[in-house]
C-alpha positions as CSV (number, residue, x, y, z in Angstrom):
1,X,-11.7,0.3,-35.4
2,X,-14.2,0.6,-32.5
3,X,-12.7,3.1,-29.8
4,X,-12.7,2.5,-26.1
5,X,-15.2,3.9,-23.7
6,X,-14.5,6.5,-21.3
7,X,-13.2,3.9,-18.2
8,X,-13.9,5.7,-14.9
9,X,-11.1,5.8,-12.6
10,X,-11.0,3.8,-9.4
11,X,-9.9,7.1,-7.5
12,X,-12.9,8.8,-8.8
13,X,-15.0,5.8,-8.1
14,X,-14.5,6.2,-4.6
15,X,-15.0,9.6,-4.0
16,X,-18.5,9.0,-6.0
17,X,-19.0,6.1,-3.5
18,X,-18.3,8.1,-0.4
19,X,-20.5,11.3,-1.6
20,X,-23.2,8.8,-2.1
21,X,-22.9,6.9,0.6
22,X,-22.8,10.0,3.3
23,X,-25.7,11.0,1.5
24,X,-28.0,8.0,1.3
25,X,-27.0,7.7,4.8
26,X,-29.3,10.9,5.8
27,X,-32.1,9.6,4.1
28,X,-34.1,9.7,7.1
29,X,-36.9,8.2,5.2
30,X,-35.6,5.2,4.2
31,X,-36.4,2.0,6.1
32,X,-34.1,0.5,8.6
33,X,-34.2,-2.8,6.6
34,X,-32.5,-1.3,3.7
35,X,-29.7,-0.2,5.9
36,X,-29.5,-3.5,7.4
37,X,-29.1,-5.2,3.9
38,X,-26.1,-2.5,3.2
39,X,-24.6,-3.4,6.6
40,X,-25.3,-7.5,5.5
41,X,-23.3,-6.8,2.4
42,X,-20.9,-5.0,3.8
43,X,-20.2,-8.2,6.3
44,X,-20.0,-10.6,3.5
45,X,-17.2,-8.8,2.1
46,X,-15.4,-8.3,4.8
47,X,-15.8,-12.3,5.8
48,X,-14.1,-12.6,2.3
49,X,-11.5,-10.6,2.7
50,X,-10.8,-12.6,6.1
51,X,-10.8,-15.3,4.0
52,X,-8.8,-14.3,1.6
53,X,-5.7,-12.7,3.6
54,X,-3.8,-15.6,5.1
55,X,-4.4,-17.5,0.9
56,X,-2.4,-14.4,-0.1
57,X,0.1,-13.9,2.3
58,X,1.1,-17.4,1.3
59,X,0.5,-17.1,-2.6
60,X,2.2,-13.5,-2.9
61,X,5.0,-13.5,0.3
62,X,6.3,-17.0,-0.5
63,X,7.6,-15.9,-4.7
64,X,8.4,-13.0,-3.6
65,X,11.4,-13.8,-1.5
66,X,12.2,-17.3,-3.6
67,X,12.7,-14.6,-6.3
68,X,14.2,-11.7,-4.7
69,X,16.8,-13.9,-3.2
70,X,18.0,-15.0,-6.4
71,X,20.9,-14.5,-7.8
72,X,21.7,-12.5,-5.3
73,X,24.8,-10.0,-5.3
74,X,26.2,-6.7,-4.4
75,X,24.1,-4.5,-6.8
76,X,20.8,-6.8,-5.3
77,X,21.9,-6.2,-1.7
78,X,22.5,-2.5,-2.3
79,X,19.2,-2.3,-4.5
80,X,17.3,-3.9,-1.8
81,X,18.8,-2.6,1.5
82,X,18.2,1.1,-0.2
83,X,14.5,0.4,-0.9
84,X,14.0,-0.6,2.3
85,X,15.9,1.4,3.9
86,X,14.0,4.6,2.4
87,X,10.4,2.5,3.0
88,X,11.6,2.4,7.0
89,X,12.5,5.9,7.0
90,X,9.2,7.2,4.9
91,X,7.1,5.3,7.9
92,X,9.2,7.2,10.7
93,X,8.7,10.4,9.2
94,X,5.0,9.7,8.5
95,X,4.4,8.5,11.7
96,X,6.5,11.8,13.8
97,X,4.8,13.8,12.0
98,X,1.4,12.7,12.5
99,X,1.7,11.8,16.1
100,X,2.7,15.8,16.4
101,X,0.1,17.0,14.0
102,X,-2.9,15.1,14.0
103,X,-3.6,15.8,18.1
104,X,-4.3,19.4,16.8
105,X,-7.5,18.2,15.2
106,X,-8.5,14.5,16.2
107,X,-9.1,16.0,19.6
108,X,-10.6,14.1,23.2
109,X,-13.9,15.8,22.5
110,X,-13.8,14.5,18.6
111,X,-12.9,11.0,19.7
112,X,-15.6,10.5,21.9
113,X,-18.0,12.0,18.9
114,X,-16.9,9.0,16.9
115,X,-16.9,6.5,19.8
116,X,-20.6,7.5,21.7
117,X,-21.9,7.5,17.8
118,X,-24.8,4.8,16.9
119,X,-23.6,1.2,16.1
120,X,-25.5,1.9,12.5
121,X,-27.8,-1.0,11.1
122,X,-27.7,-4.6,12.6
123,X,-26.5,-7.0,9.9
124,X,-29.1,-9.5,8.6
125,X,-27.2,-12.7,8.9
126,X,-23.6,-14.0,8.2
127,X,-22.0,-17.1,6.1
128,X,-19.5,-17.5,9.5
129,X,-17.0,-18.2,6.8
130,X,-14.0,-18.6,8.6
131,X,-10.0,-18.8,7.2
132,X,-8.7,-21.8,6.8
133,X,-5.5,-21.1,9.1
134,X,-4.8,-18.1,11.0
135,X,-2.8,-14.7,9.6
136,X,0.5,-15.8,12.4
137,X,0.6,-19.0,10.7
138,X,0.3,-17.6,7.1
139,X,3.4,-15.3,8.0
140,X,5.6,-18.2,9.9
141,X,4.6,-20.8,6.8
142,X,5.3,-18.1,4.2
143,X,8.6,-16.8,5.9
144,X,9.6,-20.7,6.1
145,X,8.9,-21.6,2.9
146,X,9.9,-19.1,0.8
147,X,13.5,-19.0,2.7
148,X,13.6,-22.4,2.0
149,X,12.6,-22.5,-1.4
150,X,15.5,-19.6,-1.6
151,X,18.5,-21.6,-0.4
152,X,17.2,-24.7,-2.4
153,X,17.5,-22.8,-5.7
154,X,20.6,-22.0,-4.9
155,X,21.6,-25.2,-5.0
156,X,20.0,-26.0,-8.5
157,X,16.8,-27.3,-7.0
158,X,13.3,-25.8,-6.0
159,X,11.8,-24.6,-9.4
160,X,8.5,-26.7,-8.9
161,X,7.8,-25.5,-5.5
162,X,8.3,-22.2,-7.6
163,X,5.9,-22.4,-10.3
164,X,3.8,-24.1,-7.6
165,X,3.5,-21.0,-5.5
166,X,3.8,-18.6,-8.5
167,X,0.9,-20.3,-10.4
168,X,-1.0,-20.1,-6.5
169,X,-0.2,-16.0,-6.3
170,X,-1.3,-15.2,-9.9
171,X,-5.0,-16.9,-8.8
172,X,-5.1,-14.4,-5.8
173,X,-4.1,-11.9,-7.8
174,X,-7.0,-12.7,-10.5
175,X,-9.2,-12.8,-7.2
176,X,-7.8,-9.1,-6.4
177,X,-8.1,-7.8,-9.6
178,X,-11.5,-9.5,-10.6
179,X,-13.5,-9.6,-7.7
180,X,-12.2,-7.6,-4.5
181,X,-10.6,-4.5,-6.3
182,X,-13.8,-3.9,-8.4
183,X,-16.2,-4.4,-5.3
184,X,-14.7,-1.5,-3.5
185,X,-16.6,1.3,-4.3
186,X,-19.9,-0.7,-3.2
187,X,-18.0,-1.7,-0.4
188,X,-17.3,2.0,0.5
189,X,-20.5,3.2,0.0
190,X,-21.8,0.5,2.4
191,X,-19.4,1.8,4.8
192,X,-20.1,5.4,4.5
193,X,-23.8,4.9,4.3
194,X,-24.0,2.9,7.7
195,X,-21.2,5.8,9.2
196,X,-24.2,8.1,8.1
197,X,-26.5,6.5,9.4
198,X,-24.9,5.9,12.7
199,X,-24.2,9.7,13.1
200,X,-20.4,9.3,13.1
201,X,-19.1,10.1,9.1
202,X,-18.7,14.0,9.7
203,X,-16.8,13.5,12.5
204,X,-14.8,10.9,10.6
205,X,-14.4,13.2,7.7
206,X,-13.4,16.0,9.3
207,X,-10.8,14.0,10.1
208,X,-10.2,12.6,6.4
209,X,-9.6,15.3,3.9
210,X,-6.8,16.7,6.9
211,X,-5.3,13.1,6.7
212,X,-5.2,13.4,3.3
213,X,-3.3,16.8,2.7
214,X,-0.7,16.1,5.5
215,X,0.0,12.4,3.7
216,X,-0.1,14.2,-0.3
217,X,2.7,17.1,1.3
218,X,4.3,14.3,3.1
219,X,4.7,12.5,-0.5
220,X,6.2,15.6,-2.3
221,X,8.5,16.5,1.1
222,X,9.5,12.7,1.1
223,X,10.6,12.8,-3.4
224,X,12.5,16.2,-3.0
225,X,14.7,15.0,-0.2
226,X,15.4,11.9,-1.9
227,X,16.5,13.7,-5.2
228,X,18.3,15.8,-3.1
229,X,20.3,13.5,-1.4
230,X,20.6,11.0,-4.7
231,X,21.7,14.3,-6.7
232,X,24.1,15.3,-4.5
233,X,25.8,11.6,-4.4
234,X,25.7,11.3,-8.0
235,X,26.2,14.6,-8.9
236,X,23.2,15.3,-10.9
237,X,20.9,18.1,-10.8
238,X,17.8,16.9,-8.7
239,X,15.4,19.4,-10.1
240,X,16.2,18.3,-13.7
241,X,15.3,14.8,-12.3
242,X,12.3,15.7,-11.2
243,X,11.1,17.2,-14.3
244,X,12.2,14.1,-15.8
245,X,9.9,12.1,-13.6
246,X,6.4,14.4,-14.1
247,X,5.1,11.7,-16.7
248,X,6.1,9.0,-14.5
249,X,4.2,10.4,-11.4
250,X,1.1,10.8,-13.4
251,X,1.3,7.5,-15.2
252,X,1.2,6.8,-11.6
253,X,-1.1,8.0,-10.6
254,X,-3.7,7.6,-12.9
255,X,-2.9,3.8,-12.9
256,X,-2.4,3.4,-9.1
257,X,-0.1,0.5,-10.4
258,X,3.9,0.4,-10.0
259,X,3.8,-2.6,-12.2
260,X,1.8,-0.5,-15.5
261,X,4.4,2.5,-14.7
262,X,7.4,0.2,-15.7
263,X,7.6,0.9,-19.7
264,X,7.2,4.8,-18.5
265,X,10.5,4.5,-15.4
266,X,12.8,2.7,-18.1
267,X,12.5,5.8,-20.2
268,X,13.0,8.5,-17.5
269,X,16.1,6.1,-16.0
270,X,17.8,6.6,-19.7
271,X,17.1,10.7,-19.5
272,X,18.6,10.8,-16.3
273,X,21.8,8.7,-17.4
274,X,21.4,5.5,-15.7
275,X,23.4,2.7,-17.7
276,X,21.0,0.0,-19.5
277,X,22.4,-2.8,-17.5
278,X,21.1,-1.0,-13.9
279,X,17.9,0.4,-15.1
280,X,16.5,-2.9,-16.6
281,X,17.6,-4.4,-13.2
282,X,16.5,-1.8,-11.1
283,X,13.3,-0.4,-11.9
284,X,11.2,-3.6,-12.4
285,X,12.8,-4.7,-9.1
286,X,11.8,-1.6,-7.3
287,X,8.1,-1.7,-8.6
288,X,7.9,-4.5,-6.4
289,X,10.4,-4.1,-3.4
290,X,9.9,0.3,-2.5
291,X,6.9,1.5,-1.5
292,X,7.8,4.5,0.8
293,X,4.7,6.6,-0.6
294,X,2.5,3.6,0.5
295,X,4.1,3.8,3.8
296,X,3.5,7.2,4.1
297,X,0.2,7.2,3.5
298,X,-0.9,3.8,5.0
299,X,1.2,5.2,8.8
300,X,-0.7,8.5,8.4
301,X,-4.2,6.7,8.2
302,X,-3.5,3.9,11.1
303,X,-2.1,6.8,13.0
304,X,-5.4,8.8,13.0
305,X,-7.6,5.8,13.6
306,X,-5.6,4.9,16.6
307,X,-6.2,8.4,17.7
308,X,-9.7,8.4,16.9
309,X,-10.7,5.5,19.0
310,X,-8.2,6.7,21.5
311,X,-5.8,3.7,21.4
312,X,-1.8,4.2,22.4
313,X,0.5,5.2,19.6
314,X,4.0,4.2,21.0
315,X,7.1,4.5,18.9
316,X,7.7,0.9,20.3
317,X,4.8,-0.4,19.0
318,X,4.4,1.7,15.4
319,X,8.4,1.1,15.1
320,X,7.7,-3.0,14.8
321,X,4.6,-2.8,12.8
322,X,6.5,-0.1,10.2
323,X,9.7,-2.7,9.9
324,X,7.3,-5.6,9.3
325,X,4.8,-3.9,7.1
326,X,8.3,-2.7,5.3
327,X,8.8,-6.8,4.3
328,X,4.9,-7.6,3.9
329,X,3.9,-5.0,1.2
330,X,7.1,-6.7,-1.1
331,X,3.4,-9.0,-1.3
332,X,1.8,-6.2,-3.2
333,X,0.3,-6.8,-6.3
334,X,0.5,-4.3,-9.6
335,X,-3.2,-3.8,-8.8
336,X,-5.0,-0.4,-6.9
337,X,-5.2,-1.0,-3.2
338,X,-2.4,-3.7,-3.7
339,X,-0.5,-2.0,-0.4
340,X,-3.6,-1.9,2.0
341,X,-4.5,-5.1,1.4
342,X,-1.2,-6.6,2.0
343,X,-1.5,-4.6,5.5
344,X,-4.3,-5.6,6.4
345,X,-3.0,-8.9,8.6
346,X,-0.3,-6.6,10.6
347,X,-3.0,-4.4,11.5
348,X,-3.3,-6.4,15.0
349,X,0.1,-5.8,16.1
350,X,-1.0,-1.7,16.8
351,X,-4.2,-3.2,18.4
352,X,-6.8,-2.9,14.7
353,X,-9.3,-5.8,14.7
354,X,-11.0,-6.8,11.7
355,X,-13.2,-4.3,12.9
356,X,-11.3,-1.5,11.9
357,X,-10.1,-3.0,8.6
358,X,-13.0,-1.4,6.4
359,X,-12.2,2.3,8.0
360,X,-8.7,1.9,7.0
361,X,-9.4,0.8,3.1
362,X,-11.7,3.8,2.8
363,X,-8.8,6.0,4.3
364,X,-6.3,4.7,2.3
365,X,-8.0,3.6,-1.1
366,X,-8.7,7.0,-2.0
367,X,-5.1,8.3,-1.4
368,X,-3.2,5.0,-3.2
369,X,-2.7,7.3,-6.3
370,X,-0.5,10.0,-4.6
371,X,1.1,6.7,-2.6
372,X,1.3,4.6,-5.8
373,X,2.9,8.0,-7.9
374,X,5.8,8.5,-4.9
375,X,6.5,4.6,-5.1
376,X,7.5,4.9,-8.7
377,X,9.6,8.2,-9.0
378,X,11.9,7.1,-5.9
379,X,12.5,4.1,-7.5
380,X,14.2,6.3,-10.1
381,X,15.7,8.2,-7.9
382,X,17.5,4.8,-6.6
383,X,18.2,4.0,-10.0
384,X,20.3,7.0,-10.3
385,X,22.3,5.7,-7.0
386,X,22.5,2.4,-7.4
387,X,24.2,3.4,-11.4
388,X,27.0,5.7,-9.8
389,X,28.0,2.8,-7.4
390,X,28.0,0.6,-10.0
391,X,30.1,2.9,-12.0
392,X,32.5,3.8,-9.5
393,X,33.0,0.2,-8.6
394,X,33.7,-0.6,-12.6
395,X,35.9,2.3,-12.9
396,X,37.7,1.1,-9.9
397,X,38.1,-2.3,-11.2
398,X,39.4,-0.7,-14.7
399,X,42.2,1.4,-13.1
400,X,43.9,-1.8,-11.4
């Protein structure tokens, strides 16, 4: 039996596409015409991914909802009102603490380092390939439809606008997995090399490795409060919990997919006592519906890029595009970088034009694993609530 090659990690593909890239960048030698083809590339994927948003919006938002709202009970409404709920209150947190923290080192005389630096390379040429409607109308259409589909199943009809749209989402996701996910390191390295070229990357990444700590202690702050308060309600220990969960976190992690850590959940929902019934209803549901360590870490890098280019950061403004972005990433697919690309669209409502949207996958890319590892292990912690309501509410029903 032949045995599998070492597979490099996407997590470590990054970091080997950033190192690279800042240091091509100060190749002083090197033509300006090679730069410019980096910068060409660069702009041919990002007029792809353009492309691409508003087709997944539609092909991932509009199943999602037709199948979340099915069937849907007091266990499903408890399930799903906790996930988000915790999503919600993971972006808050992320975002107070960043908008206190981050001013001590993404300071006036930094910001205008990174906005007086070079433009970089001038791009070659373009394709001017343009989407085929517009991101507001993806989200009304998706919104629309998927309700709809919703409230027609519910009436026994609806299953081949269904398969219709599922069929649609599994082609984006092919596209994500087969031809956006695996360009990303070249992507990076693009970025970072044009950032070095321009001047601006060690300002930028003096500002990245600080995002990066406060968003990883964010993610462990975040899972020992919820165990806390889950441990407490059910009457379990929480640190037992979380020991249970260590080979959840790093399947996690090392797979940067909710959807591959599954198999892994099931098992840790059993050692922590929650009943079959909840934890095979549960845990595949919450792989797709909380994502409060995505939230953490995708608030903490939009926070510092607003800061960085000296835009406004009003609770107002970040309190709309967390309770949105809270719904949108339900669009996530089981893939690495699933989250940031379903953010992308919402990025306007903070002010983030398509401009900003390769500086906030390099930010976030390399941080999905810690994001991904927190997604899975509060699912179990939710598990564990949503089984001693379910219990109480049976042992209820058995005593009258």
């Amino acid at each position: 039996m032949a045995k599998k090659g070492f597979k490099i990690p996407l997590a470590l593909k990054l970091v080997i596409a950033i190192i690279l890239g800042i240091i091509v960048g100060q190749f002083g030698f090197l033509p300006e015409i090679f730069f410019q083809v980096l910068k060409t590339l660069s702009g041919l994927f990002s007029e792809f991914l353009s492309f691409i948003i508003p087709l997944m919006i539609v092909g991932l938002i509009i199943p999602g909802i037709a199948e979340l709202a099915e069937g849907a009970g007091k266990l499903l409404g408890i399930t799903v009102g906790i996930s988000y709920g915790s999503t919600i209150v993971a972006g808050i947190l992320a975002y107070t603490v960043a908008s206190k923290l981050f001013p001590m080192f993404i300071t006036s005389d930094l910001a205008n380092t990174i906005q007086e630096s070079g433009e970089g390379a001038t791009a070659l040429f373009s394709m001017g390939l343009e989407p085929m409607f517009s991101v507001t109308a993806a989200i009304i259409f998706a919104f629309m439809l998927g309700l709809g589909i919703s409230w027609l199943r519910a009436r026994g009809r609806g299953e081949a606008l269904v398969n219709v749209f599922t069929d649609f989402g599994k082609v984006i996701d092919l596209t994500l997995q087969t031809v956006v996910i695996p360009f990303l390191p070249f992507y990076i390295f693009f970025n970072f090399a044009d950032m070095s070229y321009s001047g601006s990357v060690f300002a930028v990444m003096s500002v990245f490795w600080r995002v990066l700590v406060t968003a990883i202690v964010l993610h462990l702050l975040y899972l020992a409060c919820m165990f806390a308060v889950v441990g407490a309600y059910a009457g379990k220990n929480p640190i037992q919990m979380m020991k249970n969960q260590i080979p959840g976190w790093l399947t996690a992690a090392g797979t940067q997919s909710s959807a591959a850590t599954i198999p892994t959940n099931v098992e840790i929902a059993r050692k922590n006592g929650v009943s079959e019934q909840i934890t095979n209803f549960v845990v595949p549901l919450c792989a797709t519906i909380h994502l409060a360590g995505s939230m953490i870490t995708i608030i903490s890098c939009v926070t510092a890029i607003l800061m960085m280019y000296s835009m406004p950061i009003s609770i107002g403004t970040m309190a709309g595009f967390i309770m949105v972005l809270g719904i949108a990433m339900v669009a996530a697919p089981g893939a690495p970088g699933g989250a940031i690309m379903s953010a992308l669209p919402f990025l306007p409502m903070v002010g983030l034009t398509e401009a900003f949207n390769q500086l906030a996958i390099s930010l976030y890319i390399t941080q999905d694993s810690f994001g991904t590892a927190t997604n899975v292990s509060g699912d179990n912690a939710i598990a564990v609530i949503v089984d001693a309501i379910y219990k109480k509410d049976k042992k209820a029903a058995q005593a009258k």
